[in-house]
Backbone as a printed PyTorch tensor [residue, N CA C, xyz], in Angstrom:
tensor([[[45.3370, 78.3280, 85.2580],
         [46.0420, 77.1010, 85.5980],
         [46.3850, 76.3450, 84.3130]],

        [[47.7210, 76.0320, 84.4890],
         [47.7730, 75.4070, 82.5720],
         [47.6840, 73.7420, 82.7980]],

        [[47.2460, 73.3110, 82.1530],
         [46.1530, 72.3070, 81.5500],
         [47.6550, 70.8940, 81.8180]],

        [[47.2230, 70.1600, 82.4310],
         [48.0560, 69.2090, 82.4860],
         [48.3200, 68.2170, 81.0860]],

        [[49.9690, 67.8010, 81.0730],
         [49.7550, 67.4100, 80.1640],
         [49.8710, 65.5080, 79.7800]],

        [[48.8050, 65.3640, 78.9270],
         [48.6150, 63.6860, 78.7070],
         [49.5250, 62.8380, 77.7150]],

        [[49.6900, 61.6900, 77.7910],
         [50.0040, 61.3240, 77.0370],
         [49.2660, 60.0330, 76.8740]],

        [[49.3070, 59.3510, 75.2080],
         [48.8780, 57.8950, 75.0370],
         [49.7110, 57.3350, 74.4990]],

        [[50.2530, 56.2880, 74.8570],
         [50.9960, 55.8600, 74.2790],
         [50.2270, 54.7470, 73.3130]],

        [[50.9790, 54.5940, 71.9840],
         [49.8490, 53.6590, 71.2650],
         [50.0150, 52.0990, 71.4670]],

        [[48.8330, 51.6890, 71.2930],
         [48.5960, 50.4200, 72.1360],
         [48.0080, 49.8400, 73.6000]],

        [[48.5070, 51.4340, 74.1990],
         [48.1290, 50.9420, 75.7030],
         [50.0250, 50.7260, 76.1550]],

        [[50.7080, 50.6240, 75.6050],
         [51.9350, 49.7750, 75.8670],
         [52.1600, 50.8910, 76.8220]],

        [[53.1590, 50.0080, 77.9430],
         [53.7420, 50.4850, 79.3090],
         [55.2630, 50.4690, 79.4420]],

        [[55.7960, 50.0310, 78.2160],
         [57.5310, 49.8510, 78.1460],
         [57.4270, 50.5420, 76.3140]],

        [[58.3380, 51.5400, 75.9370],
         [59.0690, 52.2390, 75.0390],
         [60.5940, 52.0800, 74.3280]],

        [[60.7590, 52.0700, 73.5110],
         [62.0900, 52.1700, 73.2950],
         [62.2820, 53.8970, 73.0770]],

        [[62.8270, 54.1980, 73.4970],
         [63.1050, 56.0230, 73.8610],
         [64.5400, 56.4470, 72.6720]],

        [[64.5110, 56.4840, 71.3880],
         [65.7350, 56.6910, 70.5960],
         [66.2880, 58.2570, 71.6000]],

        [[67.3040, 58.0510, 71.9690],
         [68.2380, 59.4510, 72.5130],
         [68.9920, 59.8430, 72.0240]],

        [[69.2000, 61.4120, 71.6430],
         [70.3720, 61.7710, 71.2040],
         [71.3210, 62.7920, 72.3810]],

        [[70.4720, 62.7810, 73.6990],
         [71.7890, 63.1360, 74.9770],
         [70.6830, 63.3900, 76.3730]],

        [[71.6140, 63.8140, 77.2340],
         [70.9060, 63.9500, 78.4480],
         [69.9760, 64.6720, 78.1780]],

        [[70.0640, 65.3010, 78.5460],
         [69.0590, 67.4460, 78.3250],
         [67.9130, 67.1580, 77.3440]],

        [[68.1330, 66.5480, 76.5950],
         [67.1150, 66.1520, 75.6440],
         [65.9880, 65.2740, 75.9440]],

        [[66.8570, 64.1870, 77.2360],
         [65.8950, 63.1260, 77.0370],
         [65.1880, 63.3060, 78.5390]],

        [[65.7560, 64.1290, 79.2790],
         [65.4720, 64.1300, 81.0880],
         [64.2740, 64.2660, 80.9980]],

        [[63.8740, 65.1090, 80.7940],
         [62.1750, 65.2690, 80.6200],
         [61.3310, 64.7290, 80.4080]],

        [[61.5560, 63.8940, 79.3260],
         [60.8540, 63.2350, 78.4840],
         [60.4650, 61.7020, 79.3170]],

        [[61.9680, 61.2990, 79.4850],
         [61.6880, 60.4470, 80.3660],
         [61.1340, 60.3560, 82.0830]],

        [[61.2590, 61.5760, 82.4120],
         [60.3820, 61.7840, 83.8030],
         [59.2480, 61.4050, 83.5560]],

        [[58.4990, 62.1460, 82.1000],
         [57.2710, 62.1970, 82.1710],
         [56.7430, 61.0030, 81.7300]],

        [[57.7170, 60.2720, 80.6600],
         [56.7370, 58.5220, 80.4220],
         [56.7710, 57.9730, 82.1490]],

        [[58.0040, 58.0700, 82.9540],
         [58.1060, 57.6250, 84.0450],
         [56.6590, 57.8540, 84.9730]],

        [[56.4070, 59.1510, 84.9870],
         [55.2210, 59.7550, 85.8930],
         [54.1900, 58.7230, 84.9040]],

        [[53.8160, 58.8950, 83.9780],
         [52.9530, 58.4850, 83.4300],
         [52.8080, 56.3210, 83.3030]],

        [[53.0820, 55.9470, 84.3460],
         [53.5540, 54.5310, 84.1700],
         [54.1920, 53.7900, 83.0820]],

        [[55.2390, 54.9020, 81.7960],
         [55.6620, 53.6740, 81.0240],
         [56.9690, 54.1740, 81.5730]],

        [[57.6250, 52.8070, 80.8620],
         [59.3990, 52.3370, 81.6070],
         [60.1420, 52.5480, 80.3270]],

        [[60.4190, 53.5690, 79.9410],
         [61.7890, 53.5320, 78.2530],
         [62.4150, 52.8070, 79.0970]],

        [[63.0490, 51.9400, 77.4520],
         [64.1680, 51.6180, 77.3660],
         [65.5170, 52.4390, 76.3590]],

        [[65.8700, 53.2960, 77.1600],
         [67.1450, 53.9220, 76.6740],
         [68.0880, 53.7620, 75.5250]],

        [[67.7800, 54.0100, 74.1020],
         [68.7110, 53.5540, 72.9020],
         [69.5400, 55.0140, 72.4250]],

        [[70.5280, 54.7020, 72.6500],
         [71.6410, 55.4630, 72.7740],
         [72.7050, 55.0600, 71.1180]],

        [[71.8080, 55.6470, 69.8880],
         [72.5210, 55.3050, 68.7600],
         [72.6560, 56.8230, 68.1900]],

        [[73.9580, 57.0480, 68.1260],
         [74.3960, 58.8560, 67.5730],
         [75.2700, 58.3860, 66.8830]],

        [[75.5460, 57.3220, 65.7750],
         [76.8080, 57.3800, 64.9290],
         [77.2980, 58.6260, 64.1170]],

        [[76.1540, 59.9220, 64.5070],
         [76.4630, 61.3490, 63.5940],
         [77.4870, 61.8440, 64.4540]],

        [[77.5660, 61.5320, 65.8340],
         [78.2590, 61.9240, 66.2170],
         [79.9080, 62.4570, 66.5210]],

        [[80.6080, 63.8350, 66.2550],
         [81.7490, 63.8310, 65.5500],
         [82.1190, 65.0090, 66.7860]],

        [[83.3990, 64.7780, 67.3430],
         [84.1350, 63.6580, 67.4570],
         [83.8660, 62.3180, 68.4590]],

        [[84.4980, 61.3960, 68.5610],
         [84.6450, 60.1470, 69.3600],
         [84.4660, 61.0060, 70.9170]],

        [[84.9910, 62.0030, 70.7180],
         [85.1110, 62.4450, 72.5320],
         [84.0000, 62.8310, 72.7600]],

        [[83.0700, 63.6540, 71.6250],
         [81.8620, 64.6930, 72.2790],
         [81.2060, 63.5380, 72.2720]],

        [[80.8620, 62.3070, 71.2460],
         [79.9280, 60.9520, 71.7200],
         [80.1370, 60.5150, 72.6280]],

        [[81.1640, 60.4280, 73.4270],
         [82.1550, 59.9600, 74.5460],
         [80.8010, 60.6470, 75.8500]],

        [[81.1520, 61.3900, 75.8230],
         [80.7170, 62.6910, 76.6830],
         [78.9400, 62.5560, 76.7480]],

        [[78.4420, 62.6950, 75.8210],
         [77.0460, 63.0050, 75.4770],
         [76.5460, 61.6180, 76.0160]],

        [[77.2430, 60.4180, 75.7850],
         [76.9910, 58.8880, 76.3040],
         [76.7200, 58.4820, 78.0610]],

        [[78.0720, 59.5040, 78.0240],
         [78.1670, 59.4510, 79.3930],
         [77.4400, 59.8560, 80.3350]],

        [[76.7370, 61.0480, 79.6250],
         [76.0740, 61.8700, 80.8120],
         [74.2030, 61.0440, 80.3870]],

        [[74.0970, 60.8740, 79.3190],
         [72.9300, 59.8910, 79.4030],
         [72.8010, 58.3770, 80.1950]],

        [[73.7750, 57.5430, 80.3290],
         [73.9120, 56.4450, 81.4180],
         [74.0340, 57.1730, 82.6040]],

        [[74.7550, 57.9690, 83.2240],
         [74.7690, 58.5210, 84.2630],
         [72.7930, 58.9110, 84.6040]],

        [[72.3950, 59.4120, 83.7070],
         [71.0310, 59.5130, 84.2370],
         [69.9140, 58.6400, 84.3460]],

        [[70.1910, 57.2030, 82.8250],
         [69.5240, 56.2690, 83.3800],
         [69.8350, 55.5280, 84.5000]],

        [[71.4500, 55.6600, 84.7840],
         [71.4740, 54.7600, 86.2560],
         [70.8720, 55.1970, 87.4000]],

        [[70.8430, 56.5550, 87.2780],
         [69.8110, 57.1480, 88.5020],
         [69.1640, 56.5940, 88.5690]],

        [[67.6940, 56.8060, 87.3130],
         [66.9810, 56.3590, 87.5900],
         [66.2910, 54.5920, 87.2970]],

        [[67.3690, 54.1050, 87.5010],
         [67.5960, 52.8330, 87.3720],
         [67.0820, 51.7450, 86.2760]],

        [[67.1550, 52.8810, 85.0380],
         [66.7680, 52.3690, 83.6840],
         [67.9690, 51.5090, 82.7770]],

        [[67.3780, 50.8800, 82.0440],
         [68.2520, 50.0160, 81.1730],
         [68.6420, 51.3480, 80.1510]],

        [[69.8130, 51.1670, 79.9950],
         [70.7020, 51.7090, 78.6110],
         [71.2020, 51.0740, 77.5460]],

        [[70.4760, 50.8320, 76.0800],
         [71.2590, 50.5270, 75.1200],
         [72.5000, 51.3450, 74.5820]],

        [[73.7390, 51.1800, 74.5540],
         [74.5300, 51.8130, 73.8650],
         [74.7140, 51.0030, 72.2310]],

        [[74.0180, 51.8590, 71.3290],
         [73.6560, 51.0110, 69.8140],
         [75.7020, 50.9270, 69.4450]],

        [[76.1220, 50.4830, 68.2560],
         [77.5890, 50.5650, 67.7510],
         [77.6610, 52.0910, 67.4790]],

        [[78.8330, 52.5920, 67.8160],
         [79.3300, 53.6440, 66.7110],
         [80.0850, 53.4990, 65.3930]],

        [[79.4140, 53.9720, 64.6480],
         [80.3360, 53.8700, 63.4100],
         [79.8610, 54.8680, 62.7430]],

        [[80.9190, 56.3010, 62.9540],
         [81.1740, 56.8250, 61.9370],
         [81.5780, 57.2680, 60.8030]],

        [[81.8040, 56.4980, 60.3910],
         [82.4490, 55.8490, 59.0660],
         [81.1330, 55.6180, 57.8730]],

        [[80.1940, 54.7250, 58.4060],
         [79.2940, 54.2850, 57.9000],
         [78.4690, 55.1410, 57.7230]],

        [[78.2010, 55.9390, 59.0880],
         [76.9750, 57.2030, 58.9900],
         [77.5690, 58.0890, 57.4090]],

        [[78.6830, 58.2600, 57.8500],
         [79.4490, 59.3470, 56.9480],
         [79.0840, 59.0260, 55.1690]],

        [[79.4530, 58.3750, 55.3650],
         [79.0980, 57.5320, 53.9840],
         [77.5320, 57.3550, 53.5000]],

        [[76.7100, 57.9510, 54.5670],
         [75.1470, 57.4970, 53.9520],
         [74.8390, 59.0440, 54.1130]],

        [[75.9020, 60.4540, 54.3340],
         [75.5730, 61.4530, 54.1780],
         [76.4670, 62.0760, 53.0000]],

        [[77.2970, 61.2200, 52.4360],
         [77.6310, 61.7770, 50.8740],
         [76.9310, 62.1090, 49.5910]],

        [[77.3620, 63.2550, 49.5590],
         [76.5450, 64.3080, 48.9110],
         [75.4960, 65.0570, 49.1810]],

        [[75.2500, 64.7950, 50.6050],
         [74.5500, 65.7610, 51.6710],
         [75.1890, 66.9450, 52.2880]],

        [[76.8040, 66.5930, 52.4040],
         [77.5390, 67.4520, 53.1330],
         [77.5350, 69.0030, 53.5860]],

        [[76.7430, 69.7710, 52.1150],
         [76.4370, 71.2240, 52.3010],
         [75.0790, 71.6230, 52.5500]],

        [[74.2030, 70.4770, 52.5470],
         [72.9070, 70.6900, 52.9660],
         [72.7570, 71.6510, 54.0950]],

        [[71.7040, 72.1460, 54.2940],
         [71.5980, 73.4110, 55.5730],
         [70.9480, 72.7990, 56.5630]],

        [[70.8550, 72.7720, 57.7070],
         [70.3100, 72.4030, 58.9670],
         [69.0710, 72.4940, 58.5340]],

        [[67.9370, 71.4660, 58.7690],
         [66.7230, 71.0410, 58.3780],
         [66.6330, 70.7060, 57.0700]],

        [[67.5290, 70.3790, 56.6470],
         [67.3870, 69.8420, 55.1740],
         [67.8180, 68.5510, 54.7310]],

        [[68.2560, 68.1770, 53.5580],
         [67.9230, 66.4660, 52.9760],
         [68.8740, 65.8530, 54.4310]],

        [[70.2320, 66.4970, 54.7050],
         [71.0730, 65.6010, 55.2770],
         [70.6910, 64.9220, 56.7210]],

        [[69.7660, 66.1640, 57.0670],
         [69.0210, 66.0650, 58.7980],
         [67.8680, 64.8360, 58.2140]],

        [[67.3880, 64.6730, 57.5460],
         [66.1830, 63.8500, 57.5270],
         [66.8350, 62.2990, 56.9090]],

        [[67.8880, 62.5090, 55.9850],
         [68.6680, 60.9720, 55.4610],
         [69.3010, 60.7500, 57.1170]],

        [[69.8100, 61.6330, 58.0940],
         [70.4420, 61.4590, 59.4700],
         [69.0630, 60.5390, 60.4050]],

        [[68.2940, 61.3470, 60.3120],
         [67.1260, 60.4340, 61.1590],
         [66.7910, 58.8140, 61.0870]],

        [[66.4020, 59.3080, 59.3460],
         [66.4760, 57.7320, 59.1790],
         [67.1170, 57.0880, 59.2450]],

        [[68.3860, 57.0120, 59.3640],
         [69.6560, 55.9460, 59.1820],
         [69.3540, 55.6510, 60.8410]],

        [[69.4340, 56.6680, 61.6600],
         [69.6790, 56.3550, 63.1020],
         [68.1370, 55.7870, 63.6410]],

        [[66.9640, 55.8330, 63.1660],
         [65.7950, 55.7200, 63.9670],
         [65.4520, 53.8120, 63.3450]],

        [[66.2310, 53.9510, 61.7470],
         [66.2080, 52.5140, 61.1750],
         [66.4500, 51.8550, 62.6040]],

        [[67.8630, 51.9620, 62.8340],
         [69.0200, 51.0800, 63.8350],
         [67.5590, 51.1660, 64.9970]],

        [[66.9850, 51.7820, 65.6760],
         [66.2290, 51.8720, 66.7290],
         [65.0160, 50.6230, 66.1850]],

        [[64.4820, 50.7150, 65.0640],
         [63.4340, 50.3150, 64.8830],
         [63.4150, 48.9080, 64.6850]],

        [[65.0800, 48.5410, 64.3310],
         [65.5690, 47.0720, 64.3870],
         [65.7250, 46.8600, 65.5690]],

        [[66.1320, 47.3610, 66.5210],
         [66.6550, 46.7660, 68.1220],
         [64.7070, 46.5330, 68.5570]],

        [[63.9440, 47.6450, 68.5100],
         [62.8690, 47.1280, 69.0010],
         [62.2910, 45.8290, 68.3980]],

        [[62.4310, 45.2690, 67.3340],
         [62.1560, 44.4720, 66.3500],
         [62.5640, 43.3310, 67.3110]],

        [[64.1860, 43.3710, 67.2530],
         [64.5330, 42.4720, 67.9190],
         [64.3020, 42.0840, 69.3090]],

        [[64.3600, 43.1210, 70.1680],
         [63.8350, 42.5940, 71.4200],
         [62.4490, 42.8980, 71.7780]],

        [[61.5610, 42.8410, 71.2610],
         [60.0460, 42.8710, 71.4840],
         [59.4830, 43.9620, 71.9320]],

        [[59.6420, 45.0730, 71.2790],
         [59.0630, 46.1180, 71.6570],
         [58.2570, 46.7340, 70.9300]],

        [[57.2710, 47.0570, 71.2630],
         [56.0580, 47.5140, 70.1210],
         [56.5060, 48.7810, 69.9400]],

        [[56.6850, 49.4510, 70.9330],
         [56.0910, 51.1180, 70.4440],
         [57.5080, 51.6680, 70.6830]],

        [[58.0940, 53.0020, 69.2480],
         [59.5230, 53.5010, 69.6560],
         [59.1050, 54.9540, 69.5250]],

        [[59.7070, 55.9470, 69.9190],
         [60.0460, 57.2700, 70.1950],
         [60.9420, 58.0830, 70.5270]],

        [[61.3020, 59.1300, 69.8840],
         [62.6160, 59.7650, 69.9640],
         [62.3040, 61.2530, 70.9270]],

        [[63.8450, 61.4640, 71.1990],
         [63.9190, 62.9090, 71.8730],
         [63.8580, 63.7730, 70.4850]],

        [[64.1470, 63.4840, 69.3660],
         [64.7030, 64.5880, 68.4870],
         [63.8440, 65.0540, 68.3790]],

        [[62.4390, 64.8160, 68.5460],
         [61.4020, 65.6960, 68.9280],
         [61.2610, 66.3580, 70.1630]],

        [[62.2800, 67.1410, 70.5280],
         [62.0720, 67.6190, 71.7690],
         [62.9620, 68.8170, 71.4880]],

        [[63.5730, 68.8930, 70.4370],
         [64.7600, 70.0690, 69.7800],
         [64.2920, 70.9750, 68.5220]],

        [[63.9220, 72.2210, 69.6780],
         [63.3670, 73.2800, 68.8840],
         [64.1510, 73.0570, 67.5040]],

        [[65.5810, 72.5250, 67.0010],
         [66.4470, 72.9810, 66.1260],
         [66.2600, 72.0480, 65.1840]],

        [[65.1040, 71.3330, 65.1000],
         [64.8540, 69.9380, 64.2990],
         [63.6380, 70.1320, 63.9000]],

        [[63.0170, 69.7250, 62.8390],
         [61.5890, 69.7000, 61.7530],
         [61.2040, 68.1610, 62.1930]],

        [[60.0580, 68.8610, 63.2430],
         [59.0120, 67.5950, 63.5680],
         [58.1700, 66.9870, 62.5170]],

        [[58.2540, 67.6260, 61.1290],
         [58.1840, 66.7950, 60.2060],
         [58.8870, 66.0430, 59.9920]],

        [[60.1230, 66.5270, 59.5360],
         [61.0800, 65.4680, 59.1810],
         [61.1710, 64.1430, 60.3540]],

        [[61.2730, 64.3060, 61.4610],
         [61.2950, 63.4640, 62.5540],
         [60.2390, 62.6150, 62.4930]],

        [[59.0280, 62.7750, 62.4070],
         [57.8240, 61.9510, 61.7550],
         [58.0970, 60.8470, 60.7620]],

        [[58.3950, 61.6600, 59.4020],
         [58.4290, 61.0360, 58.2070],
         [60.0640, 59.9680, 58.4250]],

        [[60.8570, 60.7300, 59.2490],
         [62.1590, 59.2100, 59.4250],
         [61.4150, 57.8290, 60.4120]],

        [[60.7770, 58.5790, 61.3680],
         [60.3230, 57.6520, 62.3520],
         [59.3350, 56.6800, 61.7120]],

        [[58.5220, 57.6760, 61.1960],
         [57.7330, 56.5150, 59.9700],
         [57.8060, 55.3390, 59.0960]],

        [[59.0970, 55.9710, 58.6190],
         [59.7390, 55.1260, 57.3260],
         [60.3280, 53.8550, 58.1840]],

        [[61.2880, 54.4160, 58.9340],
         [61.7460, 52.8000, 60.1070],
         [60.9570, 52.3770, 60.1890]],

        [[59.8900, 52.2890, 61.3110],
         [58.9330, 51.9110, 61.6440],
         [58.2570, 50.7320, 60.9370]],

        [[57.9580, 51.0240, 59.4240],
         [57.3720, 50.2660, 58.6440],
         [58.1170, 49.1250, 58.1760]],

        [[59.6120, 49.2940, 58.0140],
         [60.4930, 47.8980, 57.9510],
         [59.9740, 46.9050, 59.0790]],

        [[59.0430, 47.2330, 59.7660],
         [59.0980, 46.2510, 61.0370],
         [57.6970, 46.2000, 61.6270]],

        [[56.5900, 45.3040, 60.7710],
         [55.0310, 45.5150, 61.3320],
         [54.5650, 45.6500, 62.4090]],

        [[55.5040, 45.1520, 63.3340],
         [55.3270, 44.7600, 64.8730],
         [55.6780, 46.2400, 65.6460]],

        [[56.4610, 46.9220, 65.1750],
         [56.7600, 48.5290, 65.4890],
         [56.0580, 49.6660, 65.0500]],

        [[55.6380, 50.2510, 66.6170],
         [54.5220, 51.1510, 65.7830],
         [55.8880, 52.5380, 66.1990]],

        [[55.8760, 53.4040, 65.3680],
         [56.5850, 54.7960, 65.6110],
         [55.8680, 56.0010, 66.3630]],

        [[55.7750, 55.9110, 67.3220],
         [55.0730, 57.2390, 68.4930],
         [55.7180, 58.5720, 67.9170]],

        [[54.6540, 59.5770, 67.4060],
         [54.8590, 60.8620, 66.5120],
         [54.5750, 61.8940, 68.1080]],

        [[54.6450, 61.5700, 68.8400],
         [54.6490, 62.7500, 69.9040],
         [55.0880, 64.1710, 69.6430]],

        [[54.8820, 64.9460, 70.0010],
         [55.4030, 66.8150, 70.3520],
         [56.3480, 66.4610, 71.3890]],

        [[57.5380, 66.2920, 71.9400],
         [58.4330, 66.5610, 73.0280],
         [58.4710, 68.0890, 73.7980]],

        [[57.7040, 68.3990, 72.6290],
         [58.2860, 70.3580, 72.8430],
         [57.2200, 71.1150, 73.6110]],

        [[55.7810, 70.2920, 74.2730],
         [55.3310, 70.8360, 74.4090],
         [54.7810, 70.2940, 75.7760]],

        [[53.9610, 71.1350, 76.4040],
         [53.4750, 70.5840, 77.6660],
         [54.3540, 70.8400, 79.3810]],

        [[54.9510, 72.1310, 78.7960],
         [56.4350, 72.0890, 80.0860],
         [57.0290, 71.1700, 80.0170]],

        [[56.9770, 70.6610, 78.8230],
         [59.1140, 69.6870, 78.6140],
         [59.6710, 70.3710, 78.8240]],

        [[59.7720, 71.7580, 78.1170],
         [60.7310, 72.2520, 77.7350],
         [61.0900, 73.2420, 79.1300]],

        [[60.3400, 73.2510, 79.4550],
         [60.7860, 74.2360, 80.6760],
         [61.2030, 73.1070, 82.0950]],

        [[60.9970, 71.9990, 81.8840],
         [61.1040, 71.1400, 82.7660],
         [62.6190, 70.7920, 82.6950]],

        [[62.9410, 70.1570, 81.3010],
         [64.1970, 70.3260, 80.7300],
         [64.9900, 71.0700, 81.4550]],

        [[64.5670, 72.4240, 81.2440],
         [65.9160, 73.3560, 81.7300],
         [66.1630, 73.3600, 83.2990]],

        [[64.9800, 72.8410, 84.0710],
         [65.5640, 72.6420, 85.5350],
         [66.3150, 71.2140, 86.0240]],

        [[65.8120, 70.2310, 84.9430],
         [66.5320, 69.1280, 85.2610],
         [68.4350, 69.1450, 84.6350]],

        [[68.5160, 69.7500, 83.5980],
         [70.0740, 70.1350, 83.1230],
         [70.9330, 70.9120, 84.2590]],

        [[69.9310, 71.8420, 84.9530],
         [70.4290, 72.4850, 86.2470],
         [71.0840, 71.6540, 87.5280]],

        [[69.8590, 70.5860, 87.8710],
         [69.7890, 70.0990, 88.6410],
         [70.7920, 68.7830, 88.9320]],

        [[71.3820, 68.2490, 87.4560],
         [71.7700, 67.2790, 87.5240],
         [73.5040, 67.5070, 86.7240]],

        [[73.1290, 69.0610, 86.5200],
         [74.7080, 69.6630, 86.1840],
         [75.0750, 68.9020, 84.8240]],

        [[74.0980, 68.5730, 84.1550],
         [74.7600, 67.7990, 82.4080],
         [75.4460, 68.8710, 81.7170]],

        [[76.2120, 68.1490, 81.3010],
         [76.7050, 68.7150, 80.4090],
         [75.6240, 69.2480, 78.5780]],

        [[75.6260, 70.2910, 78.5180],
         [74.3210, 71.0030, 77.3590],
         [75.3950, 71.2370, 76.3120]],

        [[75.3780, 70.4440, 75.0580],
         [76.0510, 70.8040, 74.1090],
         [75.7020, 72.0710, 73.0580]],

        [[76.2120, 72.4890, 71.9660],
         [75.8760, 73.5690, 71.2050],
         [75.7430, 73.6530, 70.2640]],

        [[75.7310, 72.3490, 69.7720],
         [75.7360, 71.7520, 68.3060],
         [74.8300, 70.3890, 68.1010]],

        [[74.5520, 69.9040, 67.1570],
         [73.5710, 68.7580, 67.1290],
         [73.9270, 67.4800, 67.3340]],

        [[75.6020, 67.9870, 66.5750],
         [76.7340, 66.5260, 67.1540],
         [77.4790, 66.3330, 65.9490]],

        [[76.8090, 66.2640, 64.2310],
         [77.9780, 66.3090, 63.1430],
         [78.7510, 66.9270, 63.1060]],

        [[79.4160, 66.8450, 62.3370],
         [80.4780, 67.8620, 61.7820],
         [79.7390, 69.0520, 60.7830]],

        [[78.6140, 68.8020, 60.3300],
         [78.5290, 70.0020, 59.8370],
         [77.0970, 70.6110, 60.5290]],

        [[77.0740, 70.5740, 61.7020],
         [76.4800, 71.1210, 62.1780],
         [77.3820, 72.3240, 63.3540]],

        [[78.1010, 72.1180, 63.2490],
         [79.3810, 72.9280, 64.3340],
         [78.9760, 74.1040, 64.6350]],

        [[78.7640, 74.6930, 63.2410],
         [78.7020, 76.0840, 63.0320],
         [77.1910, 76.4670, 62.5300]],

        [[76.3320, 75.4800, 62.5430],
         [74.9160, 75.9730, 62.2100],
         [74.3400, 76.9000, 62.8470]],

        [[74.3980, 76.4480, 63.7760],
         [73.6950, 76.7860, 65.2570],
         [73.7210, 78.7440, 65.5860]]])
């Protein structure tokens, strides 16, 4: 019988800020704070995201699932312009390398300010939930935000483990999302 799986959230806290980077990623994740009595709050910041349509898309099908389940959705600004510009001279970096981890931080910063601002202790991302990402690196960005803001603690969770991942793949089924094939930059197109 496999071993159920726990979570703590730190503090005791019962409300999350949940950083997302799309449906499929986050369904799971959020069932299970759900089962487990905490309430994410949905932050929806992908300025890596390239083009306007696939953010378009990836946005869409994440509100579509917090309205199900009748969660609040932040949609953070897009600006790719700005992201772009804080990955110059990253551009040929290889998937898991400087550009993926300068990407985290820029986007988990923006998360770690919204919790700042609206009173939220504890934040956590899906990008820990993507075999295709270094749960180090995801740590050490979540970390670094985190600390701009004493009041924010950064939740280092495993996403990947515990039947997420297999949970994942029946909820993408179930709810017909759209599953992208790429991470969302532009130079990730062809990583994969």
């Amino acid at each position: 019988m496999k071993k159920k799986f726990e979570i703590a959230v730190p503090g005791g806290e019962t409300k999350v800020l949940l950083h997302t980077c799309c449906a499929p990623c986050s369904s799971a994740i959020i069932e299970c704070l759900m089962k487990h009595g905490v309430t994410p709050v949905i932050f929806y910041s992908n300025s890596n995201i390239f083009p306007i349509e696939e953010y378009q898309i990836r946005k869409n099908e994440c509100t579509r699932y917090a309205t199900s389940l009748g969660l609040e959705i932040v949609d953070d600004d897009y600006d790719h312009e700005s992201w772009r510009s804080e990955m110059t001279g990253l551009e040929d970096e290889p998937e898991r390398g400087g550009r993926c981890l300068k990407c985290f931080k820029y986007r988990l910063l923006r998360a770690a300010r919204y919790a700042h601002e609206h009173g939220i202790k504890v934040l956590t991302t899906t990008l820990a939930s993507s075999r295709w990402k270094s749960l180090e690196q995801i740590e050490e960005a979540g970390l670094w935000a985190a600390s701009h803001y004493p009041d924010v603690t950064f939740w280092t969770q495993n996403w990947r483990k515990g039947g997420l991942s297999e949970r994942r793949i029946q909820i993408i089924k179930e709810y017909n999302f759209y599953n992208q094939k790429y991470c969302g930059c532009e130079f990730s197109v062809n990583a994969n």
